[in-house]
Each structure stands twice: as C-alpha cells, then as structure tokens.
PDB file of N, CA, C and O in Angstrom:
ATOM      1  N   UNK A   1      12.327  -8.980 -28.890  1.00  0.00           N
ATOM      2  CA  UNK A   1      11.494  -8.895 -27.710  1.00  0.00           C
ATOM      3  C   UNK A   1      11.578 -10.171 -26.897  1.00  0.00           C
ATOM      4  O   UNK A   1      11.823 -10.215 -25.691  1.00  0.00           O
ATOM      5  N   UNK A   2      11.336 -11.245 -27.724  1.00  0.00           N
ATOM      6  CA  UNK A   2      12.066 -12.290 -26.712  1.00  0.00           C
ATOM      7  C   UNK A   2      12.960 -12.533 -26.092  1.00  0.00           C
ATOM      8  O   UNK A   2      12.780 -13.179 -25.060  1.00  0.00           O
ATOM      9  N   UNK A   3      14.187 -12.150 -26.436  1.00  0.00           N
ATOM     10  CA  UNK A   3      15.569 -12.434 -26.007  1.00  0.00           C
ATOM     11  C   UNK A   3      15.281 -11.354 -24.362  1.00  0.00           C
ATOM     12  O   UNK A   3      15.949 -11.520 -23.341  1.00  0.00           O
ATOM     13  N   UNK A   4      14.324 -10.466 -24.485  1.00  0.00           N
ATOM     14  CA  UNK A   4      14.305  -9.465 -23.707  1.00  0.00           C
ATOM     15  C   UNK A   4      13.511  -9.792 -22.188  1.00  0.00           C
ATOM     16  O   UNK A   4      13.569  -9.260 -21.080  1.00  0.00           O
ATOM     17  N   UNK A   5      12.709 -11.015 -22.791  1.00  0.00           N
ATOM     18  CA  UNK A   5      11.820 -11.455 -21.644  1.00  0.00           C
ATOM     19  C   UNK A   5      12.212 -12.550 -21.346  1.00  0.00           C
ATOM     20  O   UNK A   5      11.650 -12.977 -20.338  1.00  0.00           O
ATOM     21  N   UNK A   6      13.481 -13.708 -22.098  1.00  0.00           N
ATOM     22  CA  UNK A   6      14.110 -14.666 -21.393  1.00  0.00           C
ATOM     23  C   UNK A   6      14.372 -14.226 -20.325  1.00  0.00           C
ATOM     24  O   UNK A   6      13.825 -14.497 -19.256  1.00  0.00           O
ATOM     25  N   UNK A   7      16.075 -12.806 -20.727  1.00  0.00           N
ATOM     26  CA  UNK A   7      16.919 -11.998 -19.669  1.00  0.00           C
ATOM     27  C   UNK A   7      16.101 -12.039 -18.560  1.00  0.00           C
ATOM     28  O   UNK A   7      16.515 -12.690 -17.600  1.00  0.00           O
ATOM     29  N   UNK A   8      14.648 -11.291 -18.449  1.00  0.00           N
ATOM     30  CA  UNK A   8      14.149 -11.041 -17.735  1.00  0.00           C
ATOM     31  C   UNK A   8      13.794 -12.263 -16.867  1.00  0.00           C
ATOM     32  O   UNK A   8      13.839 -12.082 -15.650  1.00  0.00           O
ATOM     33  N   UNK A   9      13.568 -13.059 -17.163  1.00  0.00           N
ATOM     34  CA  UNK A   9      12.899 -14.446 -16.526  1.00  0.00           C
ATOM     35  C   UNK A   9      14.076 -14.834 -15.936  1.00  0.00           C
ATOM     36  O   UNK A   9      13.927 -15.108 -14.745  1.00  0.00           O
ATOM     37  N   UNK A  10      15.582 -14.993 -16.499  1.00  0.00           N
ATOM     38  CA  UNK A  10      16.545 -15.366 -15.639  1.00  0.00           C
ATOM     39  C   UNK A  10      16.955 -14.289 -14.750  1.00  0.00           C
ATOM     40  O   UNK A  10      17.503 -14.823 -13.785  1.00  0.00           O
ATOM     41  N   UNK A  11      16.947 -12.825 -14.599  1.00  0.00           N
ATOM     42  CA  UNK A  11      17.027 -12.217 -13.618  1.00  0.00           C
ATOM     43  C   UNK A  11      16.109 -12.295 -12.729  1.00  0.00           C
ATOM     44  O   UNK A  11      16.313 -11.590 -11.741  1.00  0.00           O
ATOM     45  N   UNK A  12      14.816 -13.132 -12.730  1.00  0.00           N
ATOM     46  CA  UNK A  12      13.926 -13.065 -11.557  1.00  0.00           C
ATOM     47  C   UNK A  12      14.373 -14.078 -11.160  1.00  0.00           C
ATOM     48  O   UNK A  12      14.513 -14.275  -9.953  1.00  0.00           O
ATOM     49  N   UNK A  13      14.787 -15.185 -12.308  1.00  0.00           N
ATOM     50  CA  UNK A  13      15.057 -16.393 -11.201  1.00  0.00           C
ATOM     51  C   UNK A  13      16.066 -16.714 -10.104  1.00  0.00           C
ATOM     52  O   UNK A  13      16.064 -17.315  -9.030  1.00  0.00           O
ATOM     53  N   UNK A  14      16.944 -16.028 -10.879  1.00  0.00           N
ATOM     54  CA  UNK A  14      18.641 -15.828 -10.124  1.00  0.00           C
ATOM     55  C   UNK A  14      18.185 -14.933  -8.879  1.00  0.00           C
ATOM     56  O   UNK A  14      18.292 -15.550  -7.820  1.00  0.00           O
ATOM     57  N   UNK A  15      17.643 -13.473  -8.736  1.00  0.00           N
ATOM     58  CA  UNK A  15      17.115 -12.911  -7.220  1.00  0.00           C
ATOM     59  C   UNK A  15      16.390 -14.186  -6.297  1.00  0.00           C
ATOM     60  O   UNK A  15      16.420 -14.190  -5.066  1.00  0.00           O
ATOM     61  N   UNK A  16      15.867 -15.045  -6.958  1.00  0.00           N
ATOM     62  CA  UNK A  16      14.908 -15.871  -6.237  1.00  0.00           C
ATOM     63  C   UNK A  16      15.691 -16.758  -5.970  1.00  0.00           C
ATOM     64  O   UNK A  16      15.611 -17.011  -4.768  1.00  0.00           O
ATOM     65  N   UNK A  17      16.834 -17.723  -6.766  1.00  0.00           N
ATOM     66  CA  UNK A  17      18.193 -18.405  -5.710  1.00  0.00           C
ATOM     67  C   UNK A  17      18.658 -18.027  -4.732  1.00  0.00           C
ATOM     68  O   UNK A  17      18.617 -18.570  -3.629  1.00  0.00           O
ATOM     69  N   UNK A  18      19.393 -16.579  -5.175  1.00  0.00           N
ATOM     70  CA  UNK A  18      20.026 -15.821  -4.229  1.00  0.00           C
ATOM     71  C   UNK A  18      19.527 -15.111  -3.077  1.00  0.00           C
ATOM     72  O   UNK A  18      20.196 -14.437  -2.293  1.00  0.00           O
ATOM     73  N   UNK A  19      17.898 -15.397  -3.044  1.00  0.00           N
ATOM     74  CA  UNK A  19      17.602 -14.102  -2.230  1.00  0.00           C
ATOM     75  C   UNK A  19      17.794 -14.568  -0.643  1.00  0.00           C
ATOM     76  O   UNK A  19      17.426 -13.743   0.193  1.00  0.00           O
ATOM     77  N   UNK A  20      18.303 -15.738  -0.201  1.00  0.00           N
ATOM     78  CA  UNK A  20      18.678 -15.603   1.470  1.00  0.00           C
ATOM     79  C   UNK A  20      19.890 -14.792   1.504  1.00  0.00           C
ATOM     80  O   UNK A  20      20.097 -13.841   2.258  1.00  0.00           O
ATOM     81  N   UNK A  21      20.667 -15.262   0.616  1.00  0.00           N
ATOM     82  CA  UNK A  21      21.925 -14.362   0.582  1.00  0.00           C
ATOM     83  C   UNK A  21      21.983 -12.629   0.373  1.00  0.00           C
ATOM     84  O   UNK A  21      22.822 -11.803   0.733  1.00  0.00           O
ATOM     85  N   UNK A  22      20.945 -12.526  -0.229  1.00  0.00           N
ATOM     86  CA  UNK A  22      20.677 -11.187  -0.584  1.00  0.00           C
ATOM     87  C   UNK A  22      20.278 -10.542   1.371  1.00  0.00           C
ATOM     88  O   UNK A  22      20.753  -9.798   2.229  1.00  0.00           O
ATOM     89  N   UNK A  23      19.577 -11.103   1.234  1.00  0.00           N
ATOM     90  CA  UNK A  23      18.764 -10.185   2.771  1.00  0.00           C
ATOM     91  C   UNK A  23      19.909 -10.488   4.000  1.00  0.00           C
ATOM     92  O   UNK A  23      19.702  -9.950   5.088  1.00  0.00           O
ATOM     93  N   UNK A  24      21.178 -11.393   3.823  1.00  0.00           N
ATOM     94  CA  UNK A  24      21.918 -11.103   4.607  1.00  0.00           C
ATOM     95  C   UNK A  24      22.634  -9.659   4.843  1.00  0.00           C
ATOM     96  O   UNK A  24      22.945  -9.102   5.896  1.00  0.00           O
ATOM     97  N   UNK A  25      22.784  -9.256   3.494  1.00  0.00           N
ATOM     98  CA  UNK A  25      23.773  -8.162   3.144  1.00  0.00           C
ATOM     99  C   UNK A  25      22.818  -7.033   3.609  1.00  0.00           C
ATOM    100  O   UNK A  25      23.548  -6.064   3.813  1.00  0.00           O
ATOM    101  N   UNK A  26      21.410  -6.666   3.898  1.00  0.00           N
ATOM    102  CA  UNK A  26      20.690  -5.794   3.897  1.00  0.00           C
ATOM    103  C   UNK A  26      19.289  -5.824   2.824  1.00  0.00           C
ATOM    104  O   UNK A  26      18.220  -5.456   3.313  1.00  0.00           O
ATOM    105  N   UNK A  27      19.309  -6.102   1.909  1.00  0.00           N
ATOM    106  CA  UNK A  27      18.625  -6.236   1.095  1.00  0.00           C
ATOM    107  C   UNK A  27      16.957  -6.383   1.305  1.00  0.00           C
ATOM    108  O   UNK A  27      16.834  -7.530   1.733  1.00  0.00           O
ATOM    109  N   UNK A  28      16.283  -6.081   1.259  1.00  0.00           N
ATOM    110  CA  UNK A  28      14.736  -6.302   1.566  1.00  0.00           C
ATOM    111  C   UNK A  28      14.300  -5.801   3.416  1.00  0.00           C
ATOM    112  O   UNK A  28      13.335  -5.913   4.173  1.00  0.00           O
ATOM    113  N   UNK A  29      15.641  -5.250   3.449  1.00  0.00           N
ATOM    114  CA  UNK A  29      14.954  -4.546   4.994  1.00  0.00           C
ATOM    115  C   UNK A  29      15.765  -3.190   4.587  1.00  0.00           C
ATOM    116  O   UNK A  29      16.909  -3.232   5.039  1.00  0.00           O
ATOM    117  N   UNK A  30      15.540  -2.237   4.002  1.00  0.00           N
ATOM    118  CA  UNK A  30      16.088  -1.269   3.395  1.00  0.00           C
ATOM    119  C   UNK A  30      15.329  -0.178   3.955  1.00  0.00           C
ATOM    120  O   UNK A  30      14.144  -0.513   3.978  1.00  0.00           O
ATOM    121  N   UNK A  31      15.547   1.294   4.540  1.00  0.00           N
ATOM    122  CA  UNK A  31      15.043   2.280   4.910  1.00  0.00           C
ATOM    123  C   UNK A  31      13.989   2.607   3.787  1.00  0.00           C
ATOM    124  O   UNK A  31      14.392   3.044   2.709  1.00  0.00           O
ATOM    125  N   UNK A  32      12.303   2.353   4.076  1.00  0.00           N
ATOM    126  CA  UNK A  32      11.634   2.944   3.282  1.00  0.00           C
ATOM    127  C   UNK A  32      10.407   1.390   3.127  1.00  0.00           C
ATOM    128  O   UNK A  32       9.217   1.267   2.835  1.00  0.00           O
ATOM    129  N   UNK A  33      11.245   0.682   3.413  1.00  0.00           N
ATOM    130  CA  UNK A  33      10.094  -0.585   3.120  1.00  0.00           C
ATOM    131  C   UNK A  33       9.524  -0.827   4.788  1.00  0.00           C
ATOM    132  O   UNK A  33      10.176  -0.872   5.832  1.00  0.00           O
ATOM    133  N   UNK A  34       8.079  -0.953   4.552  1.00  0.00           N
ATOM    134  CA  UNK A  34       7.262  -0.988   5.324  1.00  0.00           C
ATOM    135  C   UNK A  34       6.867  -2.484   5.893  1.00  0.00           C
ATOM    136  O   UNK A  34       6.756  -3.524   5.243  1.00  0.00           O
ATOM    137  N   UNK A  35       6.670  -2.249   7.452  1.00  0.00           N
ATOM    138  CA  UNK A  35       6.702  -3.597   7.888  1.00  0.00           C
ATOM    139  C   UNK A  35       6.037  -3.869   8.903  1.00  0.00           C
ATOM    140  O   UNK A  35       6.648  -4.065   9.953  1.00  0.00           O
ATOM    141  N   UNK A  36       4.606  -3.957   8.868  1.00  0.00           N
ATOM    142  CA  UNK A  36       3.774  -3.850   9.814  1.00  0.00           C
ATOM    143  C   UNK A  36       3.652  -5.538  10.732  1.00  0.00           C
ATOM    144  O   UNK A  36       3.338  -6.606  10.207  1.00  0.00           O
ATOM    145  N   UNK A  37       3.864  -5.399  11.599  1.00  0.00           N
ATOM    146  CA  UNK A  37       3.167  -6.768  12.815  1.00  0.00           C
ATOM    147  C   UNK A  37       2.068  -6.522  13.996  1.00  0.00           C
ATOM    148  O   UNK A  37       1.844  -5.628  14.812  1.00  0.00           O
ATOM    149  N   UNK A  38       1.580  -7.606  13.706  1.00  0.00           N
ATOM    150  CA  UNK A  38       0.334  -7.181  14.369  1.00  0.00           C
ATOM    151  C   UNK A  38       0.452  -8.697  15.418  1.00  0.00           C
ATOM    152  O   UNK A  38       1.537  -9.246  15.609  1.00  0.00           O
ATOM    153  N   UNK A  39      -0.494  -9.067  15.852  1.00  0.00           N
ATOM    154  CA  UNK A  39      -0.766 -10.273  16.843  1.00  0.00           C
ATOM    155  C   UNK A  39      -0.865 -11.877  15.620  1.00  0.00           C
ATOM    156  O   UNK A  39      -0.381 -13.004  15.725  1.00  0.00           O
ATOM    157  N   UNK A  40      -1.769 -11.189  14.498  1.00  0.00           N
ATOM    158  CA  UNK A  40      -2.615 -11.958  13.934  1.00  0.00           C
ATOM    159  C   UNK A  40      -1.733 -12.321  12.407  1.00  0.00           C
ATOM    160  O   UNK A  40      -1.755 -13.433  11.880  1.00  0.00           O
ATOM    161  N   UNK A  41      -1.085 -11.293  11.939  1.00  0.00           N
ATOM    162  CA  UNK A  41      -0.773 -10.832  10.782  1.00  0.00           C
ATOM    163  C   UNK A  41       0.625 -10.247  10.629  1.00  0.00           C
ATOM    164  O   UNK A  41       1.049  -9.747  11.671  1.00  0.00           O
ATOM    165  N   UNK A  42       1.406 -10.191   9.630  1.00  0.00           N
ATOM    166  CA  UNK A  42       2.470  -9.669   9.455  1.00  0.00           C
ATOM    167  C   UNK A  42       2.307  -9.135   7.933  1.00  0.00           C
ATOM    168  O   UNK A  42       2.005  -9.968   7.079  1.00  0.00           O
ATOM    169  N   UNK A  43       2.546  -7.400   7.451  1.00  0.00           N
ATOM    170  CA  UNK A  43       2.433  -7.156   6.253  1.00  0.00           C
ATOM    171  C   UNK A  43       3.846  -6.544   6.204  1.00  0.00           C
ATOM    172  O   UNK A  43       4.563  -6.017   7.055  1.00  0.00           O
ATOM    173  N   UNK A  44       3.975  -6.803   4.929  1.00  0.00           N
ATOM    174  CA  UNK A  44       5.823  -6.084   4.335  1.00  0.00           C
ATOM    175  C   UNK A  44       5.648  -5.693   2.917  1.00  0.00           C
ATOM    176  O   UNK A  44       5.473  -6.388   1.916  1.00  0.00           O
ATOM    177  N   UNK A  45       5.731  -4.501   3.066  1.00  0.00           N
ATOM    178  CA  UNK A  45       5.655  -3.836   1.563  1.00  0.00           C
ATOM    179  C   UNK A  45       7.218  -2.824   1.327  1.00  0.00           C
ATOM    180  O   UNK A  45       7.586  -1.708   1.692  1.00  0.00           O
ATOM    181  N   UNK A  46       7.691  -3.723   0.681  1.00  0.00           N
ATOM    182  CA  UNK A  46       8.661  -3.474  -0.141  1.00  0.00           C
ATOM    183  C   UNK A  46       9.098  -2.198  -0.632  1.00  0.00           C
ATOM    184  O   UNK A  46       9.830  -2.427  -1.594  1.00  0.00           O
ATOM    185  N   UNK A  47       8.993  -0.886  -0.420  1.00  0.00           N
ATOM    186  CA  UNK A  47       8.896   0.270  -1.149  1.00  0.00           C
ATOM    187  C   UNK A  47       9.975   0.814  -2.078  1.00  0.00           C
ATOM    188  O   UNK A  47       9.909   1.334  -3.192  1.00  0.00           O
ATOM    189  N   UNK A  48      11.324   0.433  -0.994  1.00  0.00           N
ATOM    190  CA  UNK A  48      12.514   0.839  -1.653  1.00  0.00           C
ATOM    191  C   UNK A  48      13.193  -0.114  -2.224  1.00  0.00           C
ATOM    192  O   UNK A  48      13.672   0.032  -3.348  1.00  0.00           O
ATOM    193  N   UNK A  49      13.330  -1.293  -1.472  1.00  0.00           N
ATOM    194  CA  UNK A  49      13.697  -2.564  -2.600  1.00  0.00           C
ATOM    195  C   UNK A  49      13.176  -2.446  -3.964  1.00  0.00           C
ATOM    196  O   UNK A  49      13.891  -2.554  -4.960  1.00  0.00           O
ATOM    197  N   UNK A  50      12.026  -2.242  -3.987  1.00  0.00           N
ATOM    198  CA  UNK A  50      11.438  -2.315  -5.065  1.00  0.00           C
ATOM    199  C   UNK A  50      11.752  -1.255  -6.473  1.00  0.00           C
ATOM    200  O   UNK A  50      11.757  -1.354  -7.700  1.00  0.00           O
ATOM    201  N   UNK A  51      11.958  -0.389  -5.604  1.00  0.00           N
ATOM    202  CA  UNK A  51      12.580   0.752  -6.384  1.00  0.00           C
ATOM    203  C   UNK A  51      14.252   0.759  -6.917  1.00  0.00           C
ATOM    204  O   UNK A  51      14.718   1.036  -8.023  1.00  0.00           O
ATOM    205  N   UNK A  52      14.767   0.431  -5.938  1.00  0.00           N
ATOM    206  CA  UNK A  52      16.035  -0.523  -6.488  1.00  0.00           C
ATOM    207  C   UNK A  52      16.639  -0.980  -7.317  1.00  0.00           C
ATOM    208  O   UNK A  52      17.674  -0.773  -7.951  1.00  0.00           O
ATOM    209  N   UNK A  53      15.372  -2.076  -7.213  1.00  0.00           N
ATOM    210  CA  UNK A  53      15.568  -3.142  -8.762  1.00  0.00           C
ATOM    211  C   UNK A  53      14.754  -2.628  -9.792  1.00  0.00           C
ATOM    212  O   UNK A  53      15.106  -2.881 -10.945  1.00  0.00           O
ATOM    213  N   UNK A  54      13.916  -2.077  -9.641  1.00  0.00           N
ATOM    214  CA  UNK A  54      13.658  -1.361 -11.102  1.00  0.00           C
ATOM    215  C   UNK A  54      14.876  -0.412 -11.679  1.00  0.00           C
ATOM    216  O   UNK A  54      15.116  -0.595 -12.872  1.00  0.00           O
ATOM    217  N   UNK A  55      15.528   0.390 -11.131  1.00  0.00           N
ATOM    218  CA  UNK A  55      16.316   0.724 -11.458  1.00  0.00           C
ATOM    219  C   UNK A  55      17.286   0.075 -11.614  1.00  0.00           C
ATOM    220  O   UNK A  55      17.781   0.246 -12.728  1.00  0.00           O
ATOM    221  N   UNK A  56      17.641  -0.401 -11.182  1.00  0.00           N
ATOM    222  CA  UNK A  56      18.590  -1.693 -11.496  1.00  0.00           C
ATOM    223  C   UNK A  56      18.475  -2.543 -12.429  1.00  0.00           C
ATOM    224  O   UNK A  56      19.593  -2.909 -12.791  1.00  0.00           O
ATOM    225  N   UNK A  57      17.685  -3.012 -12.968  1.00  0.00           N
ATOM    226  CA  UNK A  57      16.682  -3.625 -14.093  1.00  0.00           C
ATOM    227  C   UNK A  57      16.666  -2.944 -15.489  1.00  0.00           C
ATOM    228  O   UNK A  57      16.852  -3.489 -16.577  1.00  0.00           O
ATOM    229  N   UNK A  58      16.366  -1.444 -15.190  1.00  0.00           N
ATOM    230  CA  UNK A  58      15.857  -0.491 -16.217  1.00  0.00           C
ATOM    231  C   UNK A  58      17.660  -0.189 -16.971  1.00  0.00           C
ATOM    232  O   UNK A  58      18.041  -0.154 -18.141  1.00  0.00           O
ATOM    233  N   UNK A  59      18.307  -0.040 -15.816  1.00  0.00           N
ATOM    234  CA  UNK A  59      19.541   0.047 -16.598  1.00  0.00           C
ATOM    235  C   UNK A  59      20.323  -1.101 -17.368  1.00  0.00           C
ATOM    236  O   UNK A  59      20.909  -0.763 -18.396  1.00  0.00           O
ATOM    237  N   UNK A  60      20.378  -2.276 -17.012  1.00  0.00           N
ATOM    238  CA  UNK A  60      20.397  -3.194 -17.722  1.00  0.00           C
ATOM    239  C   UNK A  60      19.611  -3.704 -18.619  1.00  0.00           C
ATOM    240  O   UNK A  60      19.723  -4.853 -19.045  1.00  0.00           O
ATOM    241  N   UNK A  61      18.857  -2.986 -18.932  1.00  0.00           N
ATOM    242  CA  UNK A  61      17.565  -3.302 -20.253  1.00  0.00           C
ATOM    243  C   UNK A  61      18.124  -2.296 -20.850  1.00  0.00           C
ATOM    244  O   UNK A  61      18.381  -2.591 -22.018  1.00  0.00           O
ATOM    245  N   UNK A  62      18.551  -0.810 -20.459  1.00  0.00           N
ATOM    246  CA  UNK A  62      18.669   0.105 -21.428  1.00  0.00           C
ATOM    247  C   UNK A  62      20.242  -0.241 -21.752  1.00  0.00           C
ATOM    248  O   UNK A  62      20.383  -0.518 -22.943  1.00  0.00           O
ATOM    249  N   UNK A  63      21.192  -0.284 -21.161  1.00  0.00           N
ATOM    250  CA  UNK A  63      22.147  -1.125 -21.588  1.00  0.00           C
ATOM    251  C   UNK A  63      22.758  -2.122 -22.963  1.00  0.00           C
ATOM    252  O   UNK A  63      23.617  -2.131 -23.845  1.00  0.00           O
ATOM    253  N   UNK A  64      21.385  -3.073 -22.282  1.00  0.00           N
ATOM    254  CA  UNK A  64      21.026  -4.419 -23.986  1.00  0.00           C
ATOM    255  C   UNK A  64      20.630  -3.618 -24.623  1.00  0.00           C
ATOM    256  O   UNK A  64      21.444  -3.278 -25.481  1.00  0.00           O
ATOM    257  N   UNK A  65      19.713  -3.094 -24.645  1.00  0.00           N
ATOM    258  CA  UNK A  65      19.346  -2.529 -26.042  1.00  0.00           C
ATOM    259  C   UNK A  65      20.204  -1.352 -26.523  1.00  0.00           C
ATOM    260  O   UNK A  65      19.675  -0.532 -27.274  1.00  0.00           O
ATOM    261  N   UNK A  66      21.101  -1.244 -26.264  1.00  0.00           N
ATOM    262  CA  UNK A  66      22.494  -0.104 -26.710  1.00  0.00           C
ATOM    263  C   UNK A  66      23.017  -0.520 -27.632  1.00  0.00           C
ATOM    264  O   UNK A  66      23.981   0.074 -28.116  1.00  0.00           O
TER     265      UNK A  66
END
C-alpha cells in the first residue's frame, strides 16, 4: 500500500511540474470543464480533465497491481 501512495504522490507531483506545458497542448480547457467569469470572480471546474486523469490514473494503478 505504500509503494502505491508514493507512485501516487509522484504522479501528482510530476502533473504539477508539467502542468504549463500540459495546458499548452489543450489540457485543462477540455470540452466539458466549466468556466464561469464574472466582473468580481472567476470559477473553473474541471469536469472532464478530471475525469481524464482518473482514468488515466485508475489504469495505471490497475496495471501495478497486475
């Protein structure tokens, strides 16, 4: 279980290096993520990114543990 939540800790960290590079390619402005602006405020909810990397995630967890 540990070895499982290092992986995990270095795949968040590595998205979090990479992530200007990521949102060049498209990444975090993806059909489905929500992106409200207002005068005062700016909200961004993630919907499909998010969905993404869980899947993306889930297969490389089910993967390791193969």
């Amino acid at each position: 279980m540990s070895r499982v939540l290092i992986i995990v800790g270095l795949v968040i960290v590595a998205v979090g290096i990479f992530w200007p590079w990521l949102t060049r390619i498209g990444l975090g402005r993806l059909p489905g993520d929500i992106l409200i602006e207002r005068e005062n405020f700016t909200i961004y909810i993630p919907i499909t990114t998010g969905l993404l990397f869980s899947i993306v995630l889930s297969v490389i967890l089910w993967l390791i543990n193969r």
